[in-house]
C-alpha positions as CSV (number, residue, x, y, z in Angstrom):
1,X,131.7,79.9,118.2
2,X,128.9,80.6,120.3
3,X,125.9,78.0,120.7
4,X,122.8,79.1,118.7
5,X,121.1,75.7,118.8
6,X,118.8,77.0,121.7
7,X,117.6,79.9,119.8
8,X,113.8,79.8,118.6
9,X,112.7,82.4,116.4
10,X,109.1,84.1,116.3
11,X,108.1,85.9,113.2
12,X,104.8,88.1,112.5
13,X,103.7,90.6,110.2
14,X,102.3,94.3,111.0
15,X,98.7,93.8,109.8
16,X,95.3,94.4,111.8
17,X,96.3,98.0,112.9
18,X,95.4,99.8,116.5
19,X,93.3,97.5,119.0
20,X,92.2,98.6,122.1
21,X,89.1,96.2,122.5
22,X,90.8,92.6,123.3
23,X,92.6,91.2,126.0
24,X,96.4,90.6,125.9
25,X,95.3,86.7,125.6
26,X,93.2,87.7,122.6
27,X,95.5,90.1,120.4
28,X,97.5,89.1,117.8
29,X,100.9,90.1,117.8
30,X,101.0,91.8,114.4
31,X,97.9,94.0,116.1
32,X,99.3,97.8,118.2
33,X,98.2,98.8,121.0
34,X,99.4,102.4,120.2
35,X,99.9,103.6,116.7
36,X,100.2,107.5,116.0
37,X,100.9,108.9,113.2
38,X,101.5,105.4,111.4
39,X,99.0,104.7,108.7
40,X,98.3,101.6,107.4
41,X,100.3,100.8,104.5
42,X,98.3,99.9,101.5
43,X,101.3,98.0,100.7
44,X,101.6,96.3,103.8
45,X,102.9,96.8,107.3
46,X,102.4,100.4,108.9
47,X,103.6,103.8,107.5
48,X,105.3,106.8,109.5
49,X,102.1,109.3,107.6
50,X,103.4,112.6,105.3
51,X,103.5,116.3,106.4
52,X,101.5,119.0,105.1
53,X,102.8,122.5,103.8
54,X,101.4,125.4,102.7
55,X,99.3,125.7,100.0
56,X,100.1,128.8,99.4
57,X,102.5,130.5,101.7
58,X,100.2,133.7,101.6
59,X,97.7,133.9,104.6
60,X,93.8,134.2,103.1
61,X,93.1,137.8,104.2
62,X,91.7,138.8,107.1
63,X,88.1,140.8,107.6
64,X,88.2,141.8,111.0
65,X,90.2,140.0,113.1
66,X,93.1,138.3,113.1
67,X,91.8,134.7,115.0
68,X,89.2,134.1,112.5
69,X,89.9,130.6,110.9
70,X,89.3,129.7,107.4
71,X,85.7,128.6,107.0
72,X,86.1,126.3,103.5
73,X,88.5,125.0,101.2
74,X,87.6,123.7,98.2
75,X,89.5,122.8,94.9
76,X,87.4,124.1,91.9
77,X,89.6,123.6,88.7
78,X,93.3,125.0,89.2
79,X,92.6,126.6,91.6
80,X,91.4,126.7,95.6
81,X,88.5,128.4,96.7
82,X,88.8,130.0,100.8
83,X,86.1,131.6,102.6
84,X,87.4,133.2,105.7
85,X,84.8,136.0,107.8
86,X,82.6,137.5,105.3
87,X,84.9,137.1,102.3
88,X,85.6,134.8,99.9
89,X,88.7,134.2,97.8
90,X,90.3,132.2,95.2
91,X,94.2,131.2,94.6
92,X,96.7,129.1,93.1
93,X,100.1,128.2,94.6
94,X,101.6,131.3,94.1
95,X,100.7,135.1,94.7
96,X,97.9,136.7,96.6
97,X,94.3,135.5,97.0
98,X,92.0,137.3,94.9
99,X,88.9,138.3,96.5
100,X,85.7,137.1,94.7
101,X,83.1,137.5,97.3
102,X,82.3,139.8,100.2
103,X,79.5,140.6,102.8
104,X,78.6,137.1,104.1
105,X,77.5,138.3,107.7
106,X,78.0,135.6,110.4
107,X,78.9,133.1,108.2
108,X,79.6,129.8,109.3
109,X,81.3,126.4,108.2
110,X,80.8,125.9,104.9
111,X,79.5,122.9,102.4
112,X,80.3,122.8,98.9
113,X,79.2,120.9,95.8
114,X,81.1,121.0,92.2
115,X,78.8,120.4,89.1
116,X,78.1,121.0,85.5
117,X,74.3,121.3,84.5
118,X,75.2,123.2,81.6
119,X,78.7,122.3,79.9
120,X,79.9,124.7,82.2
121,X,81.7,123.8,85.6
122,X,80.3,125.3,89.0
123,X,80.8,125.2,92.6
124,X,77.7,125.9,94.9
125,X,78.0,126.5,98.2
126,X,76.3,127.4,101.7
127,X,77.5,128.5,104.8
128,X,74.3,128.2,107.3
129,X,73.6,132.5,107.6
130,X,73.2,133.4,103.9
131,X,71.8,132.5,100.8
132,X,74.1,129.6,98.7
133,X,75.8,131.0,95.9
134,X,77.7,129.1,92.7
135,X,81.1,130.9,91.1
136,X,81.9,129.8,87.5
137,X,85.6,130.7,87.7
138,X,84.8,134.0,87.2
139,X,80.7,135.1,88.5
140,X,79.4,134.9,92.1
141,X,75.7,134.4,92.0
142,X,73.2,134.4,95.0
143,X,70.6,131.8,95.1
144,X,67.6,134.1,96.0
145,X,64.7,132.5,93.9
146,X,61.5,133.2,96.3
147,X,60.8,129.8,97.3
148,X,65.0,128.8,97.6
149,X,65.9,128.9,101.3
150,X,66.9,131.9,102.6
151,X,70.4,130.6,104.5
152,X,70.6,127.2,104.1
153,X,73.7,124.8,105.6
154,X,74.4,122.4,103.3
155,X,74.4,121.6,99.8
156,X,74.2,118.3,96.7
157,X,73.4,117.6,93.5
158,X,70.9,114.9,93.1
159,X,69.6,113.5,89.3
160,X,70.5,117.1,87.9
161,X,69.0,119.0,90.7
162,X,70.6,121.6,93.4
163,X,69.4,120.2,97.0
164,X,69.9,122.8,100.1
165,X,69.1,122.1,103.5
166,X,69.5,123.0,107.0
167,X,67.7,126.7,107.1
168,X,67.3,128.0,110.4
169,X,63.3,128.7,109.7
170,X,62.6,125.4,108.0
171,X,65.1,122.8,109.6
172,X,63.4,119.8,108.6
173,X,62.6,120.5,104.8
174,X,64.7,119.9,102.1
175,X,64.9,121.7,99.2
176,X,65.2,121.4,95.1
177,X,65.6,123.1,92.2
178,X,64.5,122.9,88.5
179,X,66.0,120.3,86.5
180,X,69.5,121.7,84.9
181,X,68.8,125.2,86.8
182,X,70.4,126.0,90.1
183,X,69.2,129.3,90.5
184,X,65.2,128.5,89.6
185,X,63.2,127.3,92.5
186,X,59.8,127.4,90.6
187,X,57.2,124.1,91.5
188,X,56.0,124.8,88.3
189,X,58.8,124.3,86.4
190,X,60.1,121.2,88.9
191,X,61.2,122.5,91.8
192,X,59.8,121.6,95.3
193,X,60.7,120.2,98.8
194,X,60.9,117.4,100.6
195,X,60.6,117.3,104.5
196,X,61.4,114.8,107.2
197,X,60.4,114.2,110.7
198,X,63.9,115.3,112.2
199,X,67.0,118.1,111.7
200,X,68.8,117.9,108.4
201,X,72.2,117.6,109.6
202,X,73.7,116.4,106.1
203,X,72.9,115.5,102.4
204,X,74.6,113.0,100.6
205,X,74.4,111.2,97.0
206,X,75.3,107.5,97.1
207,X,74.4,104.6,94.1
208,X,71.7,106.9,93.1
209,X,70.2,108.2,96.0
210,X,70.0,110.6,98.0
211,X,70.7,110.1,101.6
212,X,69.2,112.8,103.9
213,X,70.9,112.6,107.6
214,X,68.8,113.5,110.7
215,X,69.7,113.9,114.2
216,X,68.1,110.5,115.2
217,X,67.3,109.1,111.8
218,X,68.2,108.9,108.1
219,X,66.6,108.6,105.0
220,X,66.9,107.8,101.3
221,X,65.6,109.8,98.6
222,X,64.6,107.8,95.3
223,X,63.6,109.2,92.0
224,X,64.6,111.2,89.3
225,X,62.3,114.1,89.6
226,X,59.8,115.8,91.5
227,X,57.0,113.3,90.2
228,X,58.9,109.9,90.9
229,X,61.0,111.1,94.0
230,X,60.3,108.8,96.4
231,X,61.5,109.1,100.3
232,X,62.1,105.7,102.4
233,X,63.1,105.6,106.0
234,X,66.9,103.9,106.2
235,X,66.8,103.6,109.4
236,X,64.9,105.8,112.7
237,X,67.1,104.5,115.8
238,X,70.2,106.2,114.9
239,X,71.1,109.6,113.3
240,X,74.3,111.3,112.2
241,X,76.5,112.7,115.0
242,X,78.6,115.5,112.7
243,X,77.6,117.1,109.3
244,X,81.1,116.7,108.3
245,X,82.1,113.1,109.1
246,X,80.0,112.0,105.9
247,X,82.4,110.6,103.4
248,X,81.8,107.9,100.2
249,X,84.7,105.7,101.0
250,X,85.6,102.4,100.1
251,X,82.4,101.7,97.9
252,X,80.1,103.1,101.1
253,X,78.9,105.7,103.1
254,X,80.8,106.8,106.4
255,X,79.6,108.7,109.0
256,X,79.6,109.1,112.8
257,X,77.0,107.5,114.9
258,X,76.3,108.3,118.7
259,X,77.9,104.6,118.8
260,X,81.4,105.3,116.0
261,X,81.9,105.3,112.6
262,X,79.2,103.2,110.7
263,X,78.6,102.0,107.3
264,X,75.2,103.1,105.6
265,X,74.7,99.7,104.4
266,X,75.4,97.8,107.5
267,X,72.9,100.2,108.8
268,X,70.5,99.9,106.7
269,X,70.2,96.8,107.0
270,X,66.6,95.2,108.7
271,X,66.4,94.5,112.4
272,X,70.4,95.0,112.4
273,X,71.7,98.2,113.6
274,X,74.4,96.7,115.5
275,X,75.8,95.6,112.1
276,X,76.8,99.0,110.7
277,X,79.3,99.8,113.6
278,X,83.4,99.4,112.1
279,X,84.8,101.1,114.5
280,X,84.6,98.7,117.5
281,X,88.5,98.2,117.6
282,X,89.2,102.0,118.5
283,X,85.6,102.6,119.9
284,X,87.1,103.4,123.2
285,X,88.7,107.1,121.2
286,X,85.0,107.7,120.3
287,X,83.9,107.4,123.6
288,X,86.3,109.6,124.8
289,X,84.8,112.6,122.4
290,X,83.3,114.7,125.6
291,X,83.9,117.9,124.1
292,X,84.9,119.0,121.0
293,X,84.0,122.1,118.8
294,X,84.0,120.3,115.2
295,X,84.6,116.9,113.7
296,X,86.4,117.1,110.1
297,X,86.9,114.7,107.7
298,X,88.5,113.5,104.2
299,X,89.3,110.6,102.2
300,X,92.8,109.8,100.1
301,X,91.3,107.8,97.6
302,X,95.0,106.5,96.7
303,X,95.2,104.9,99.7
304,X,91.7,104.0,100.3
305,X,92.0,105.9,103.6
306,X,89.3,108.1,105.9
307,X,90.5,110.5,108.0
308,X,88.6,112.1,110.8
309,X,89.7,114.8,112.9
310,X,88.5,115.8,116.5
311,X,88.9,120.1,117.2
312,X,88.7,121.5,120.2
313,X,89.2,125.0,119.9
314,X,91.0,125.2,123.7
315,X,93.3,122.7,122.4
316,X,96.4,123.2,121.0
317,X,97.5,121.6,117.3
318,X,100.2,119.4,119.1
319,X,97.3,117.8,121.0
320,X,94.6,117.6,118.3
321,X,93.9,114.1,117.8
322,X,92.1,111.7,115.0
323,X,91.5,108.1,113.7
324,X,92.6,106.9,110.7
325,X,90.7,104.1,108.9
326,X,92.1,102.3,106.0
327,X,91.1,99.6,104.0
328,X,93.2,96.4,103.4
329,X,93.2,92.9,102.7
330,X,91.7,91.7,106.2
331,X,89.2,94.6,106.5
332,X,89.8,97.7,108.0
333,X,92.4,99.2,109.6
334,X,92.4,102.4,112.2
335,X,95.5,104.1,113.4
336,X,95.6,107.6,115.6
337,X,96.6,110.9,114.0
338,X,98.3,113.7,116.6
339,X,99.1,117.1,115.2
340,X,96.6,118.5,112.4
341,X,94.0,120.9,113.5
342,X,92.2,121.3,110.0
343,X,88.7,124.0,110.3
344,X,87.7,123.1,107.2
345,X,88.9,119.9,104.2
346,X,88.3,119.2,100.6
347,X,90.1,116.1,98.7
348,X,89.3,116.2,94.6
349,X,90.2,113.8,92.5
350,X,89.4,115.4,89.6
351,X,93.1,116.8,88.3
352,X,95.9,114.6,88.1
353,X,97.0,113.7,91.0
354,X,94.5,113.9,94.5
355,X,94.7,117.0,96.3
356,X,94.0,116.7,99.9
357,X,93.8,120.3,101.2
358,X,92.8,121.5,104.7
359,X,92.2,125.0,106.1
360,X,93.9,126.4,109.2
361,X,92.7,128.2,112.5
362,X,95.7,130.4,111.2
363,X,94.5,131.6,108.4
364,X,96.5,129.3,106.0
365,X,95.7,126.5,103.6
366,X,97.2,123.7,103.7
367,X,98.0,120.7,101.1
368,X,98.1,117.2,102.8
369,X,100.5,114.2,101.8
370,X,103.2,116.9,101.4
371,X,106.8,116.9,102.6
372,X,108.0,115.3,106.2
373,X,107.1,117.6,108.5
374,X,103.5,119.2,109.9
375,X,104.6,122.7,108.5
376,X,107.9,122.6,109.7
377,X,106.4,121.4,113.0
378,X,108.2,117.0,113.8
379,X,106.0,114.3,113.2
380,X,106.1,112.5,116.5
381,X,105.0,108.9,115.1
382,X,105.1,106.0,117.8
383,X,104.1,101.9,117.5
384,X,104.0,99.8,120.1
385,X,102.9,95.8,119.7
386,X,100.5,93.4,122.0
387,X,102.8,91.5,125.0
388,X,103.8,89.0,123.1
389,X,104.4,85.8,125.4
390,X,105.1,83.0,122.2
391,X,102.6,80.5,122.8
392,X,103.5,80.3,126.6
393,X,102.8,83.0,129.4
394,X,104.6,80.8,132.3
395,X,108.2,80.4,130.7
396,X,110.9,83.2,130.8
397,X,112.4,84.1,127.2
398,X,115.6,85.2,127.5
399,X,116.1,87.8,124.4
400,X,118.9,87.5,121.5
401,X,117.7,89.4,119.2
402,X,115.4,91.3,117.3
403,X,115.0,91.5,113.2
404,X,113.4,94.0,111.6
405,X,111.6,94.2,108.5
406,X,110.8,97.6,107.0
407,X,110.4,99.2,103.5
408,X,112.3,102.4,103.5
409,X,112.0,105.6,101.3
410,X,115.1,107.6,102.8
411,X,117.2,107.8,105.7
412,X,115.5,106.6,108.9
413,X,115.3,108.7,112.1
414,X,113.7,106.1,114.8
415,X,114.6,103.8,117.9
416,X,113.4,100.5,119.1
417,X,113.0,99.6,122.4
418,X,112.0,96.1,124.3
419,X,109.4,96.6,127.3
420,X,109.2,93.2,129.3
421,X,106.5,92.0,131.5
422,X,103.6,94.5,130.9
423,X,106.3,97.4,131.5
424,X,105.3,96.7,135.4
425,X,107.5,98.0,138.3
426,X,110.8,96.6,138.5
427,X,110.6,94.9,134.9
428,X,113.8,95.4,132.5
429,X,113.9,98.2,130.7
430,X,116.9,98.8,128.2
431,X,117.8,101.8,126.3
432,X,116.6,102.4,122.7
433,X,118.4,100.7,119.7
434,X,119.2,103.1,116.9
435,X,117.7,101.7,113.6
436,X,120.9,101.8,111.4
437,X,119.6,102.9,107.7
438,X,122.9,102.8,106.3
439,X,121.9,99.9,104.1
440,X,118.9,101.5,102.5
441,X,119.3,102.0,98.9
442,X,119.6,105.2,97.4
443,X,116.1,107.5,96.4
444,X,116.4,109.6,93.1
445,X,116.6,112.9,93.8
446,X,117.4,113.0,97.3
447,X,120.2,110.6,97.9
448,X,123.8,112.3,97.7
449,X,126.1,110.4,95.2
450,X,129.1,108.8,97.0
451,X,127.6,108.3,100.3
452,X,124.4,106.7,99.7
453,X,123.9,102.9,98.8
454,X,123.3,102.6,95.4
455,X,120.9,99.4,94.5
456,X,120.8,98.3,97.6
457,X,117.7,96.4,99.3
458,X,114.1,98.6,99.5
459,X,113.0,96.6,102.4
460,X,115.9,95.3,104.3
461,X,116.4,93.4,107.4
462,X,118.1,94.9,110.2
463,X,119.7,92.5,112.6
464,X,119.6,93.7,116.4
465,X,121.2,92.8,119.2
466,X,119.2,93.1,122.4
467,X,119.7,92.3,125.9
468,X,116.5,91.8,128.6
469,X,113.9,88.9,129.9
470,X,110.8,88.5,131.0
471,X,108.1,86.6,130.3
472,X,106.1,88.5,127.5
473,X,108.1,91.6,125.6
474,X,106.6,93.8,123.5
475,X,108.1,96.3,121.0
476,X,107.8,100.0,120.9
477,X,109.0,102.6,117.5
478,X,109.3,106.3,118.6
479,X,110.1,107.9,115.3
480,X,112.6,110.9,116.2
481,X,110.6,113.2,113.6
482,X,112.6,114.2,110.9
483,X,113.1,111.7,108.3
484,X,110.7,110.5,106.0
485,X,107.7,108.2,106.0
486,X,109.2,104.8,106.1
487,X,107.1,101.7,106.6
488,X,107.2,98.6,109.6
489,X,106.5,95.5,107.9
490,X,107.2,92.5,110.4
491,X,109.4,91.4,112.9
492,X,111.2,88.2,114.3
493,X,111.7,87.6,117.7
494,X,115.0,85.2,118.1
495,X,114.9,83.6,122.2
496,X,115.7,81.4,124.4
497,X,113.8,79.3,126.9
498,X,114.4,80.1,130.4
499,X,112.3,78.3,133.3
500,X,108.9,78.6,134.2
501,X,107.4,80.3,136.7
């Protein structure tokens, strides 16, 4: 038998997601240096993401031409609401879009708020060229009191009010209605306006207030109506980079800064602005942001995940890129998306399960966290680990082998390969290892009786082989596309010592 006395093993977990701020000295080895399409796992480890399909496989009609992209999504009820041109629709799963609203002349992006002033669900929204308008399920009504803006951008409800902003003729003010009336505009009655010293480029209700997003600063609106409202400066070094990076997540408020992603409390917080920045570990992706036509963004609230999306409309959906930020134990987590070009998101929470929708340059809707694929299009997911020397850049480890732990949720289409020595010139490079899933137990539902593994182990260890040296190695995952998700969890390194250098 052979001699495995000299063997040393070296074990860590996947945790602390993409890093691209540290040295190769200061990275931990369960850190990535590249990590696309790989989430991180609320359960642990990181996650080849889902697909999306269509929401409906019919296209949302066209008005004039066939490139116009869909310019909201929103999930009111059963159904999804889809503006696209100067129509708006609505739609289930099935069958053709019904049309519930035309002539909307240059509209842009929308925003879109659902409420219930009246024991009686709405949807009010604004697209930046016309007046805002709510739909009941069945009515479209124009917001066209006299003193309502005449085409405002964006849309809340604040302590039983409807807010609009971002007019083209009064781009600083802020506007609200009567209490429990989002047609009535009337000072008289409550109404009124608020204005700041900057360009509204966002409203957004957090903890009871009202946070009002400038170019350069942001404020906070306190109050319950227009005799206690009360606005306080949060902070007036640093404004909001994209209307629609604003998201409550993880018990804050997100949104892009000229420096990244920020927290609203760490901003707010006195003499502090450094403090509010999260996204220091992938910063270097934000700098990178040169040119882009829109930012998009949505939270999963199952997973505790944000997702941000950088379009470019010259780029193609293959190379549309995005971070992923996700909460777990040690903090947050980021990962890079590749492959969803979304014009327009909504996620609701309010029916059963989440529904995470997106509209496409194409025309179609699109449902996220469904199926394996991007529409039929492969998920190219790829990991790659720190150089991991094991305590000691000067001595040579000779590789033995590599153990794998992953969590699996069918058949697994991936391969692993070694990279020695900072993948410099001349340094080993052997060819991929084929993860063997034939151990995996069986899935409900999509396993085939008689050839699948039937109670076997959810998260087993695969055993590999591997041949090389050098004196770091690090491991790279390119998932071949077409299986689904599955999740990395931690590896063991299993070496010899060779001589130092």
């Amino acid at each position: 038998m052979p001699d495995l006395s000299g063997i040393q093993p070296f074990q860590f977990a996947c945790q602390g997601g993409l890093v691209l701020n540290q040295s190769t000295f200061a990275m931990q080895p369960g850190f990535a240096t590249e990590l696309i399409n790989f989430e991180p796992d609320i359960n642990g480890g990181y996650r080849r993401i889902n697909g999306f399909t269509k929401y409906n496989t019919n296209i949302v009609p066209q008005t004039s031409s066939s490139s116009e992209k869909v310019l909201m999504v929103a999930s009111f009820g059963s159904q999804v609401i889809a503006a696209r041109g100067e129509k708006i629709f609505k739609g289930d799963t099935s069958g053709s879009w019904t049309e519930i609203d035309s002539g909307r002349s240059s509209a842009g992006k929308y925003t879109h708020k659902r409420f219930n002033f009246n024991n009686t669900n709405k949807i009010v929204f604004a697209d930046g060229a016309n007046p805002a308008s709510t739909f009941d399920g069945t009515n479209i009504v124009d917001i066209t009191h006299s003193s309502a803006p005449n085409n405002p951008a964006f849309v809340e409800v604040f302590q039983n009010h409807l807010f609009l902003a971002g007019d083209s003729t009064t781009p600083q003010e802020v506007f609200f209605s009567v209490p429990f009336n989002e047609t009535s505009f009337a000072s008289a009655d409550g109404a009124g306006s608020i204005k700041i010293d900057d360009t509204v480029v966002a409203l957004k209700v957090f903890r009871d207030q009202l946070y009002i997003f400038g170019k350069e600063r942001i404020f906070k609106l306190k109050g319950t109506s227009s005799s206690t409202f009360a606005l306080e400066p949060v902070t007036r070094d640093i404004g909001c980079r994209s209307t629609f990076s604003v998201q409550e997540f993880a018990g804050d408020l997100l949104f892009l800064a000229p420096d990244g992603l920020r927290t609203i409390a760490g901003t707010e917080k006195i003499d502090d602005v450094e403090l509010g920045t999260v996204s220091k570990p992938v910063q270097a992706r934000f700098d990178e942001l040169t040119s882009f036509d829109l930012i998009e963004s949505l939270v999963i609230p199952a997973k505790t995940q944000y997702r941000i999306f950088f379009v470019n409309s010259t780029a193609s959906e293959a190379n549309t890129t995005g971070i992923i930020a996700g909460i777990k134990e040690q903090g947050i987590e980021f990962a890079e998306l590749r492959g969803i070009r979304p014009s327009c998101t909504d996620s609701d929470t309010s029916a059963t399960n989440d529904l995470i929708i997106h509209g496409g340059f194409d025309g179609f809707v699109y449902k996220q966290e469904s199926g394996n694929d991007f529409d039929g299009v492969e998920i190219n997911g790829k990991y790659r680990s720190p150089d991991i020397t094991m305590g000691d850049a000067g001595v040579r480890k000779n590789m033995q082998r590599v153990i794998i732990n992953y969590a699996t949720e069918s058949a697994i289409n991936a391969d692993l390969f070694l990279r020695y020595d900072y993948e410099t010139a001349g340094s080993t490079r052997p060819a991929a290892y084929p993860f063997d899933s034939s151990n995996i137990a069986a899935v409900y539902g999509t396993s085939v009786y008689g050839t699948a593994t039937y109670g076997g182990n959810r998260q087993p260890l695969l055993r590999q082989p591997v041949e090389g040296s050098g004196f770091a190695v690090a491991l790279r995952v390119n998932d071949g596309g077409t299986s689904a998700p599955y999740s990395l969890k931690g590896f063991q390194l299993e070496f010899t010592v060779g001589a130092r250098r």
